[in-house]
N, C-alpha and C positions, 0 to 999 in steps of 0.2 A: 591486538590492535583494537583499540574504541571504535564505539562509531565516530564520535566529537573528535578522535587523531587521524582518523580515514578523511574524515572532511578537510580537518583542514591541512591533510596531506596533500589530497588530490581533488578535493577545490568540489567544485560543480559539477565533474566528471563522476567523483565519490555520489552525490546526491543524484543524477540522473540514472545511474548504474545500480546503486545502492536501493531504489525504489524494488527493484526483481528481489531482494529478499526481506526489505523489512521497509517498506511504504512510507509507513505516517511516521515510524520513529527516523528515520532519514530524514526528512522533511521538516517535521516541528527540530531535532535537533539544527540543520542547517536553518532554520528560522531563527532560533533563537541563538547562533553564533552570527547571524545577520545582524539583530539589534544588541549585538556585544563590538560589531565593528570588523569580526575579523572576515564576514563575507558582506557580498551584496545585496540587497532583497531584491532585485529585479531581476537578478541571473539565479539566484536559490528558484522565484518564480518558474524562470524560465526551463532549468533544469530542471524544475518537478516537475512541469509539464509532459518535457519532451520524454523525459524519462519513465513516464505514466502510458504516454504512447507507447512508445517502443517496447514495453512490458507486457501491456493487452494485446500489442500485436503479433507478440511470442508465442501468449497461449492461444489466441485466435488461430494462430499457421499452424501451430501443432496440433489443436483438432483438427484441421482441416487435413493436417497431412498424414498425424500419427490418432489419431484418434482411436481408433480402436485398437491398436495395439500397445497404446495407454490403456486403457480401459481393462486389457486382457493385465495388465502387470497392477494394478491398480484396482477390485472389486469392489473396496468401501469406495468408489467413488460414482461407479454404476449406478448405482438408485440418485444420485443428486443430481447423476446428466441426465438420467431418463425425466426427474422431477422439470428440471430447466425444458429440455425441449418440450414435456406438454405446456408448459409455459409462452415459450419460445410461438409456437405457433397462434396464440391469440394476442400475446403482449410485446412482440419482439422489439418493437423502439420504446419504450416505456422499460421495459428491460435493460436496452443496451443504454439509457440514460442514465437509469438509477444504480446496477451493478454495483457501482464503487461503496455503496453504501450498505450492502450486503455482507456485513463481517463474515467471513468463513466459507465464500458464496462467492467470493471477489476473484480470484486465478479458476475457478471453474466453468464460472457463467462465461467468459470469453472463448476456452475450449470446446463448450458444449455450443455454442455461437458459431463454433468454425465448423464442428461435426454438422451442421444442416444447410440450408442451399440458401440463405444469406451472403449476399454477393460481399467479396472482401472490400470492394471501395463502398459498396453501404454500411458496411461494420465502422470503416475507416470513418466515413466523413461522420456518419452520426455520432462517435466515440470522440471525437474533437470537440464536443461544447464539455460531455463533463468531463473530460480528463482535464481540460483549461481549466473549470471551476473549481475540480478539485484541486489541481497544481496552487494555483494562486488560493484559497481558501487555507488549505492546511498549513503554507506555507507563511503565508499572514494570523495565521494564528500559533505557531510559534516564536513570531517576531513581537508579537504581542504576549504570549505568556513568559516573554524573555524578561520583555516591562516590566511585566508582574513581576516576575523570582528576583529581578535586579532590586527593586524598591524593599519589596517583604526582605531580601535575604541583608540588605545594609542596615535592615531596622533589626537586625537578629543577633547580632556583634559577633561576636565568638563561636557560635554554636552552627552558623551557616553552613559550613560544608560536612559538617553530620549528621545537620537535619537536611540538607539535600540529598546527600548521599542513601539516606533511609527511605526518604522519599520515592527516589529513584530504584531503588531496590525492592520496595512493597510496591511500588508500581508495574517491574518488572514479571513478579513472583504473580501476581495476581493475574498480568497478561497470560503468562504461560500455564499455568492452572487452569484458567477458563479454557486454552487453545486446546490445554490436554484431556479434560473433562469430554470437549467438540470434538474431538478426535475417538477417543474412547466410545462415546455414546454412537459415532455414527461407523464403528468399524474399520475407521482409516486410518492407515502406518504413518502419513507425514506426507510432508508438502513432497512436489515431484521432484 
């Protein structure tokens, strides 16, 4: 199954759920079947949102609760938590603001957030500006590069769906290249 057949199988539920394993491509994808008609932009919104929440709030309670017996199953990850919390102890809302923007940094920093004596409704209520901006940000901007591919891809006649298709593919290759390269260089098996 696609991601673009996930969505529009299971709607907003696909896009809020869908966030726990692949974020921003759920997102600008349900963005951009927003400005094709087949979903809403204000529930895609909404659903990135909520779905942004409920994901940091995952890894937040599992450090808080499995943390170190993560940590024991998981070594390459050790040195990035011990990094975060000396962090943690001088930048902690500056931290919990900016997280999202941490490529590779982003499922960790909320773990390593639960592992220290940060209360869960200060995690909570602070985590509620940017998961909104991000929710509504990314999600408006695949409703907007939807614009885009729709206008470029009618001016392309014929050739449209195998120059997207290529696109999407060197796009894909190149993500996971760099994920594998971050992964390799810092000693870690994969996400949990």
């Amino acid at each position: 199954m696609t991601i673009e057949s996930a969505i529009t199988s299971y709607g907003y539920l696909a896009v809020a759920f869908g966030i726990f394993i692949e974020g921003e491509v759920i997102v600008l994808t349900a963005g951009f079947l927003a400005q094709q008609g087949l979903l809403e932009l204000r529930w895609v919104m909404a659903a990135s949102v909520i779905g942004s929440i409920m994901t940091y709030q995952f890894y937040f309670l599992l450090g808080r609760l499995k943390g170190r017996a993560v940590l024991t199953k998981r070594p390459g990850w050790q040195s990035r938590v011990a990094r975060i919390r000396s962090l943690l102890e001088r930048y902690d809302t500056l931290i919990i603001f900016g997280y999202r923007g941490l490529f590779g940094l982003r499922a960790i920093t909320p773990f390593a957030l639960g592992m220290t004596d940060i209360s869960h409704l200060r995690f909570t209520l602070l985590d509620l500006i940017p998961a909104t901006i991000w929710g509504l940000g990314v999600s408006w901007a695949g409703f907007v590069l939807g614009k885009g591919a729709e206008t470029l891809l009618d001016n392309l006649g014929d050739y449209q769906l195998w120059l997207a298709g290529a696109a999407l593919l060197i796009g894909l290759l190149v993500i996971s290249l760099y994920a594998r390269h971050r992964m390799m260089k810092s000693g870690d098996n994969g996400p949990l």
